[in-house]
N, C-alpha and C positions, 0 to 999 in steps of 0.2 A: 504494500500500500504506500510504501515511502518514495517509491517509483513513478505513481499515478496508475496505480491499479487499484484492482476493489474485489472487495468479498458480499456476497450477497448469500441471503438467505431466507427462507420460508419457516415461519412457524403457526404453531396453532396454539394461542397464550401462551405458555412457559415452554413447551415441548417444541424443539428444533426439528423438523420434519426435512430438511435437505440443504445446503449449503453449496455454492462455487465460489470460486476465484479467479481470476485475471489478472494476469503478469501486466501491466499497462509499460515495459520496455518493447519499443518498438523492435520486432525479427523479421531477417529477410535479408534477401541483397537489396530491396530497394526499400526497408523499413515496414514492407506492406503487413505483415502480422500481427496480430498479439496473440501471445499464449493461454491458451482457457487450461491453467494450471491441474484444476482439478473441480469434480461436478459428485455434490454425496448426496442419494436420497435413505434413508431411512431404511433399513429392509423391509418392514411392515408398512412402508407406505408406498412404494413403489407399485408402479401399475396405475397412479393416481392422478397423471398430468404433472407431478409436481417437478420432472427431470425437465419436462419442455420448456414448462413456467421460469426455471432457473436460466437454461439455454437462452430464452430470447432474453432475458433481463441481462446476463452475460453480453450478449450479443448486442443490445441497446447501447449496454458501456462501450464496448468497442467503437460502436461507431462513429460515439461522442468523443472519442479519443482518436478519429478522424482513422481508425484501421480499414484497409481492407479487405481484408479475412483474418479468419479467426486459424489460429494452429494448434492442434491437438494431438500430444502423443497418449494415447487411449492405449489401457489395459487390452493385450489379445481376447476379453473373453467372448465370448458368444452374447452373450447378451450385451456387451458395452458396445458387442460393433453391433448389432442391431440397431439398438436406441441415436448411434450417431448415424447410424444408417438413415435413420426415421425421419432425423432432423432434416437430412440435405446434405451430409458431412459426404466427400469423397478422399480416395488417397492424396497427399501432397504434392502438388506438381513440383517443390521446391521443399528438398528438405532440409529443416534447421541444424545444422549440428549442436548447437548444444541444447536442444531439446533431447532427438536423438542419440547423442552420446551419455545423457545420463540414464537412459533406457532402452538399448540397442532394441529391445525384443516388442515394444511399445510398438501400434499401428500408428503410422506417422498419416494424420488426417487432415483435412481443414477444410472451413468454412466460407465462401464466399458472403461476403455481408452487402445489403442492399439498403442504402440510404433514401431519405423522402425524395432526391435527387435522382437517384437510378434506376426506383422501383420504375416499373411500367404497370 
């Protein structure tokens, strides 16, 4: 956060029901990423909307943070690549090294983001 990133999170009163973060250091050869560090929902609550709800909140940061795409090195499992599957998320056409290098075995993902300027 001392970078210009952010942590966000969903609760339901006192109980944390999922949490992300965002690297807001610009990666890339031409600055175009930021890193969506990491994305938690709950075990018992998953299945609830509450992964998407984080993603676009994540993704809102980015854009205001003038990114464009988000980069994700995502747990191999079956179900993480689904859910970024869900989103939009495809493999990296460019990949970070030191995202990469702290998780050779990480699916190297990313997001293209679409501002009030690009949507169609």
């Amino acid at each position: 956060m001392d970078r210009g990133g952010v942590v966000v999170a969903i609760r339901n009163g006192e109980t944390l029901l999922g949490f992300a973060g965002l690297n807001g250091q610009p990666l890339g050869t031409e600055g175009q990423h930021l890193n969506l560090g990491f994305i938690h929902v709950s075990r018992p609550c998953r299945g609830q909307g509450i992964g998407k709800r984080l993603f676009e909140r994540v993704c809102q940061a980015a854009i205001e943070r003038s990114a464009k795409k988000l980069y994700i090195g995502a747990n191999p499992a079956v179900d993480t690549y689904h859910f970024y599957k869900a989103m939009g998320c495809t493999l990296a056409e460019e990949i970070v090294p030191e995202v990469y290098e702290a998780e050779p075995l990480d699916l190297q993902l990313e997001y293209v983001l679409s501002s009030p300027e690009t949507a169609s």
